[in-house]
N, C-alpha and C positions, 0 to 999 in steps of 0.2 A: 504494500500500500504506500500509496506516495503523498505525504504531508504536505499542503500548501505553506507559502510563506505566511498567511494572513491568518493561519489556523490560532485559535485563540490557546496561550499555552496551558498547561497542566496548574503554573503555581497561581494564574488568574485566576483561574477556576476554583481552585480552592481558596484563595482571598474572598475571591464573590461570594462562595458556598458560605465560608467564614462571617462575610460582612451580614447576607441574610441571615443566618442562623442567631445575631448577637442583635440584628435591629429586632427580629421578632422575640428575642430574652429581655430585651431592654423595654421593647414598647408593652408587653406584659407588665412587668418588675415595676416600670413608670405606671401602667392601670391601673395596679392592684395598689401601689403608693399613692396613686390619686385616691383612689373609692377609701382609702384607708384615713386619708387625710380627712379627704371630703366626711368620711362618719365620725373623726375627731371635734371635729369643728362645729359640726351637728350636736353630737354628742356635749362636747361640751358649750355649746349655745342653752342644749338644755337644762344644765348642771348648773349654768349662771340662772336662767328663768325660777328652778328652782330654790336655788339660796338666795335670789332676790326675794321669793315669795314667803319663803321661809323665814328671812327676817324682819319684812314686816307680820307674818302672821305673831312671832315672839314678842316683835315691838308692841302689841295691841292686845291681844290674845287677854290679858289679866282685865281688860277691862270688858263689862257688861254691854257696853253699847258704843258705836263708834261715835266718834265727838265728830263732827263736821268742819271746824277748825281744822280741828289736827289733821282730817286726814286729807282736807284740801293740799294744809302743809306738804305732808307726806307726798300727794302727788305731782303736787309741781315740783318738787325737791327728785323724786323717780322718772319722771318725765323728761328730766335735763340729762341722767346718763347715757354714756357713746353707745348704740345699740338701741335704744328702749325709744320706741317710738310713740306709745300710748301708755296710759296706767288710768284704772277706772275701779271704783268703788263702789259697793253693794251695799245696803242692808240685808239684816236674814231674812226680809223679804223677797230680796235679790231687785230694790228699788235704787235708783241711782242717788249716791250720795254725792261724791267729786270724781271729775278726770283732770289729769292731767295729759299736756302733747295733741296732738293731731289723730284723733281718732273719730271715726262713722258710728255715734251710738248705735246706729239702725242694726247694724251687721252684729254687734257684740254677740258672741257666743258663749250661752255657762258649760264649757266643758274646753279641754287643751287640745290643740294639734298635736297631731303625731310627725316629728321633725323629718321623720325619713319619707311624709307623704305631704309636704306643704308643696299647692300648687302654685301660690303666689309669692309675692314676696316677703310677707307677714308670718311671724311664728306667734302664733296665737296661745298663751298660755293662760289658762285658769285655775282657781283650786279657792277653797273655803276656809272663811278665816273664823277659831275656833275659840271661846272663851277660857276661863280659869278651868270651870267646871266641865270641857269637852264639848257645851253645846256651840251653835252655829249661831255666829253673833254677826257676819256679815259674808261677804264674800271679794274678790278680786281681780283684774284681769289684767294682763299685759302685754303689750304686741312689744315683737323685737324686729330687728328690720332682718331681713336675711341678704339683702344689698352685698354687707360688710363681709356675709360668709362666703357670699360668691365671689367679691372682689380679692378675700385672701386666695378663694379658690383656683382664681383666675394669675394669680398672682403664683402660686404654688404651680402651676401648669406650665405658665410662661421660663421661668425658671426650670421646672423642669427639663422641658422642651430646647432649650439651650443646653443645659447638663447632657442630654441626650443625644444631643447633635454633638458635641464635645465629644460623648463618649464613643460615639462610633467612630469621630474622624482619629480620635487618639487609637482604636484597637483598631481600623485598617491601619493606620501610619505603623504600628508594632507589628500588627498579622504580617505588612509588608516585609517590611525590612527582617522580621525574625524567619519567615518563610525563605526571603532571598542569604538568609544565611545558612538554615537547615539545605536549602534545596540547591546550595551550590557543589556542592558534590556529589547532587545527581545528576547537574547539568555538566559535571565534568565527566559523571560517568557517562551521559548523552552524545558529548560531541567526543569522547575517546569512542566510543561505539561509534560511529560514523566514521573516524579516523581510520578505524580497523576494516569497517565495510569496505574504505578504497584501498586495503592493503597493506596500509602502513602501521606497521606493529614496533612503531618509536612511540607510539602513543600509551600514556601512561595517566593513570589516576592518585593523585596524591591522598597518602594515607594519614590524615590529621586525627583520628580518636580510636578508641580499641571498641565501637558502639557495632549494630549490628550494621549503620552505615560503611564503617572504617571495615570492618570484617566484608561488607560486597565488594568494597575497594579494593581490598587486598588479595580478592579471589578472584576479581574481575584482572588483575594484572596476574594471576597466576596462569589465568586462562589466555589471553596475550601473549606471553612465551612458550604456553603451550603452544597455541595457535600458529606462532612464528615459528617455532620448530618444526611442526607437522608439516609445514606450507614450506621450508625452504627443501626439507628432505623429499614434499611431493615435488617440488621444483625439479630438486635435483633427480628425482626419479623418473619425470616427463625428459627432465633433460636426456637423462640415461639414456630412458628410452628412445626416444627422441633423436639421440645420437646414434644409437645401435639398428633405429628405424633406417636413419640416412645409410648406416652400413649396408644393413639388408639389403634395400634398394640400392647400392653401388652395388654389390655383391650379384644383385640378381641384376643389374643391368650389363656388370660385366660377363658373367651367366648367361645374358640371353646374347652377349655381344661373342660369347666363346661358339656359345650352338648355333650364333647367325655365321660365326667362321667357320665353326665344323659342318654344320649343313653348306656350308658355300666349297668346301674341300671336299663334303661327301659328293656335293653335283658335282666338283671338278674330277673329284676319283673317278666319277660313275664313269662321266666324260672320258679321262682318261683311259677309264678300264676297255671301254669301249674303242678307243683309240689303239687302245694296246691292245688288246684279241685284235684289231683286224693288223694293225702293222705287226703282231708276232706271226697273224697267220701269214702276210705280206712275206715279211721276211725270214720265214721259216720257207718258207715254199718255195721261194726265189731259186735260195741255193739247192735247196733237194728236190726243183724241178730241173736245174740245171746239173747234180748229180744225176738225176736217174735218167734225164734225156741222152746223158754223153754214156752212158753205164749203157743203156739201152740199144744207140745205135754201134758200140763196139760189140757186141753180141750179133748183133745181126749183119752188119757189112764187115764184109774182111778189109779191112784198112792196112794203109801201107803204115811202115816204123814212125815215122813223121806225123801222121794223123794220130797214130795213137797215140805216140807224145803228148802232141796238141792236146787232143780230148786229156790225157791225164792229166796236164797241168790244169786244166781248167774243171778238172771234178775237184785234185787237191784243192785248188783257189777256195774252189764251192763249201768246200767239206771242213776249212779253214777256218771261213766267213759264218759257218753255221755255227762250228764248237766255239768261235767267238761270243756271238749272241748265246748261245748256251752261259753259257763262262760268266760273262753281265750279268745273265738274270739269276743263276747261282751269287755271286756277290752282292748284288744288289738285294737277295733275301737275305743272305748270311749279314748283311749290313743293320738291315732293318731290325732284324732278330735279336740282335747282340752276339752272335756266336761266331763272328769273323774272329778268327786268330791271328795274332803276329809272332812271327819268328823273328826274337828282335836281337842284333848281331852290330857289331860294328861298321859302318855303312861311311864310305868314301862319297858322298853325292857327285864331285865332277866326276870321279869313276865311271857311276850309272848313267851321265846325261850323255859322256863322250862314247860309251858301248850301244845306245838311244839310235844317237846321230849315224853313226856306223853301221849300223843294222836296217835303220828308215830310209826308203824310198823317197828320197827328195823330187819335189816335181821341178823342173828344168828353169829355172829363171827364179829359182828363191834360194836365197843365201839363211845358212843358220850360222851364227854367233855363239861363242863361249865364253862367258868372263865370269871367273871365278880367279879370286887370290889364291898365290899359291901355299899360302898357310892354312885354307881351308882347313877347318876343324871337322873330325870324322863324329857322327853324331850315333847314337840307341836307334835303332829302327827297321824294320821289315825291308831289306832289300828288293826281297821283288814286289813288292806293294808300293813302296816309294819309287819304284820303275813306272808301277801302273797306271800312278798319278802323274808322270810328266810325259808318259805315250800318251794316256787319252786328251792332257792338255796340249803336247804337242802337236798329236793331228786333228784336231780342233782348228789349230794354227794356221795349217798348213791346207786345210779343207776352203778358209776366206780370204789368204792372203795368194795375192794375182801373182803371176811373171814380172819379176822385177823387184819385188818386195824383199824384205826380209824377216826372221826370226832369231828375237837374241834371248838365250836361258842363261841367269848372271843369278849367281849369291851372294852373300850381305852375314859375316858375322855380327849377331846382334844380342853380346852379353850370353844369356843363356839360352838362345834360341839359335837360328839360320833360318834365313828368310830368302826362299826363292822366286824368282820371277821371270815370267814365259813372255814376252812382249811380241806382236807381231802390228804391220803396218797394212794389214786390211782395211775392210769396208766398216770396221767396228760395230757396234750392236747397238741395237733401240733403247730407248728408255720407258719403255713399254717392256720389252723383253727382258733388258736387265735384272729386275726382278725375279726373275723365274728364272734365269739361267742354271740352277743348281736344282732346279726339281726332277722329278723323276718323270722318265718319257717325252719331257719338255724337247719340242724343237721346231725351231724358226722357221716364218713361214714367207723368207727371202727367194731367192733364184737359188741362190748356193746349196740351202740347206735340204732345198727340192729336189735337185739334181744326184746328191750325193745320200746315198742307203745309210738308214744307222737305227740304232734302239732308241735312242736320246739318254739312255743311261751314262754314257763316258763320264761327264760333269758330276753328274749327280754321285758315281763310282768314287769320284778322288776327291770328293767334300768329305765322302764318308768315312774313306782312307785315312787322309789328313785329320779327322777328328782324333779318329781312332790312335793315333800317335798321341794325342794330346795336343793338335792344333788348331789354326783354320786358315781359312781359303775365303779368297775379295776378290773381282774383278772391278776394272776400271776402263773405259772404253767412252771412247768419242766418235762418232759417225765420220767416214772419210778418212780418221787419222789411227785406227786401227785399236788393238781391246790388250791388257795389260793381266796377267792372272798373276796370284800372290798368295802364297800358302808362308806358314813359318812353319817348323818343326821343333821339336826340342831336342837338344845335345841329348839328353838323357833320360830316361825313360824310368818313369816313378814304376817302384813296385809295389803293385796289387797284394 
């Protein structure tokens, strides 16, 4: 629920409550002192009537018969007191003897009012004035003004009525200020509780008495550092989570970004696989159609010494070119698998590059190069593996670079390694294909690479070589100015 600003507060409301509850005590309390007065004043209006009557009945009483002098006397003498409006005289005939004051013989009545029922202004009192002997030797009568009683009355009221007025504005002005005392420490407990609704748990209530106020105080701040504790540790627990959320989602983005690469590798394997069954059956067939073609016709024509030559060199060529391709796809599993072995000996590397050159069919108008220092250091490594790797780089080389060109294979002592490099001045390679140059079955789809047979294993063969020593293998290559391969090896070969 949401409080307006104009909502009338708590401690008004109880001042109001307050101011009603003490004007309706007070204007009773003033009643019942008015009616209380008001029957005083009656009261003793009547008590004077009577001891006025009472001492003239004393005064006279021992005599037999009223004198007429005297009680002329007597009246004008009761007549003049403050109150006493008339005074009138009887015989015990109840015939008029004297009055005295401002009085209506007509109206005279022989019996008293009752002061609590006079409707006019007149309290009318009578009573029988009595001899020596008890008998009724005259009678008397006396009006009083009741003017006098209404005027104290009024006077009593007015007074009052001020007192009253007084006394309320003194008990708001205390109910105020003693409420704005009691209640300031619930209006501190009010605005900390709002403090805390926007979070901020610096907000505190000062604890001034050990009352059951000072006792909310001090549990309302208990509950604040509770509150603050709970809320930093839920903090820190959203945060947790929160952070271990961000992980997940890295986790599963890089997740979904491994299965968008392995699904992009399983289409290119498929791809591949598909490539490779037709280019295994391609060049599986090639050579064992040209095996059983020349195998075929030396069976059936008698050929001269010459022809059968021919045809043999060109079954061996065939039969060659197949255990080769065999030989790849045996390595390239034993690669995959882990179960390639090295027979690892001490290895001369110019040794093996200069026995390479000497053995390879160089094509007519390409020059190979050797620089190697003659301090070459002899390195830990698989001799004919480390062959394997610089025949399939080198006919690589030798498969792009024109007539004219050349081929330089140079080594580089480097601390604890040797680092070789095959450089040739061909057409060099894309940078589209760079990439991919070391995968498996990968092969360009230039002039060159069309023309000339192969598995695309070679490359991928001597990356896996070269690891396997514990190295690696970079190309570098710029279109027109020919492709650079760079394997390092190590001196020494850690044992397993």
């Amino acid at each position: 629920m949401i409080f307006g600003s104009k909502a009338v507060s708590f401690k008004i409301k109880l001042i109001l409550l307050i101011a009603i509850v003490s004007t309706i005590s007070i204007y009773f309390t003033f009643w019942l002192r008015a009616k209380s007065f008001e029957t005083g004043l009656e009261t003793s209006m009547y008590l004077r009537a009577e001891i006025v009557l009472n001492v003239i009945d004393y005064s006279i009483n021992y005599e037999s018969q009223l004198a007429r002098a005297q009680i002329s006397k007597y009246a004008k003498q009761i007549a003049q007191e403050q109150q006493i409006l008339y005074v009138v005289f009887f015989n015990k005939h109840d015939k008029l003897i004297a009055f005295g004051g401002d009085v209506d013989l007509k109206h005279i009545r022989f019996k008293s009012d009752n002061i609590f029922h006079v409707t006019n202004n007149i309290y009318h009192v009578y009573t029988i004035i009595h001899g020596n002997r008890g008998e009724k030797i005259g009678s008397v009568a006396i009006g009083f003004s009741m003017e006098s009683l209404k005027s104290e009355l009024r006077k009593y009221i007015v007074s009052g009525i001020i007192l009253f007025t007084f006394a309320i504005i003194l008990i708001l002005i205390f109910t105020y200020f003693g409420l704005t005392y009691f209640f300031k420490p619930i209006e501190q407990l009010r605005d900390a509780a709002i403090c805390v609704s926007k979070r901020d748990f610096s907000c505190k209530v000062p604890v001034r008495s050990k009352d059951e106020i000072g006792q909310i105080a001090y549990q309302f701040n208990q509950m604040v550092d509770e509150l603050k504790t709970f809320y930093t540790e839920l903090e820190e627990k959203v945060e947790e989570a929160t952070h271990n959320l961000k992980i997940s989602n890295k986790q599963l983005e890089e997740k979904t970004k491994m299965l968008e690469r392995t699904n992009s590798k399983l289409v290119e394997l498929d791809r591949l696989k598909s490539d490779f069954v037709s280019m295994v059956s391609h060049e599986l067939r090639t050579p064992l159609t040209g095996i059983i073609g020349f195998a075929q016709t030396m069976l059936r024509l008698k050929l001269g010494e010459d022809q059968k030559k021919q045809y043999l060199e060109i079954i061996d060529l065939e039969g060659r070119r197949l255990a080769k391709l065999i030989e790849d796809f045996l390595d390239i599993s034993k690669i995959e698998s882990g179960s390639l072995g090295l027979h690892v000996t001490r290895v001369r590397i110019p040794d093996i590059v200069e026995e390479i050159i000497s053995s390879t069919i160089i094509p007519a108008g390409i020059k190979i190069k050797k620089v190697f220092d003659e301090k070459f250091p002899e390195i830990d490594g698989d001799p004919d593996k480390i062959k394997q790797i610089i025949i399939n780089i080198l006919s690589n080389a030798l498969k792009y670079t024109p007539a004219g060109g050349s081929i330089t294979i140079s080594g580089t002592d480097q601390n604890g390694d040797v680092l070789i490099s095959i450089h040739d001045t061909g057409q060099g390679i894309t940078k589209e294909d760079i990439g991919s140059i070391f995968k498996k079955f990968f092969r360009g789809k230039d002039d060159v690479t069309i023309s000339n047979k192969g598995s695309g294993l070679g490359l991928a063969i001597s990356k896996g070589l070269v690891e396997a020593h514990g190295g690696n293998i970079r190309v570098e290559s710029e279109l027109g100015k020919g492709s650079t391969f760079t394997f390092n090896l190590p001196k020494v070969q850690k044992k397993v």
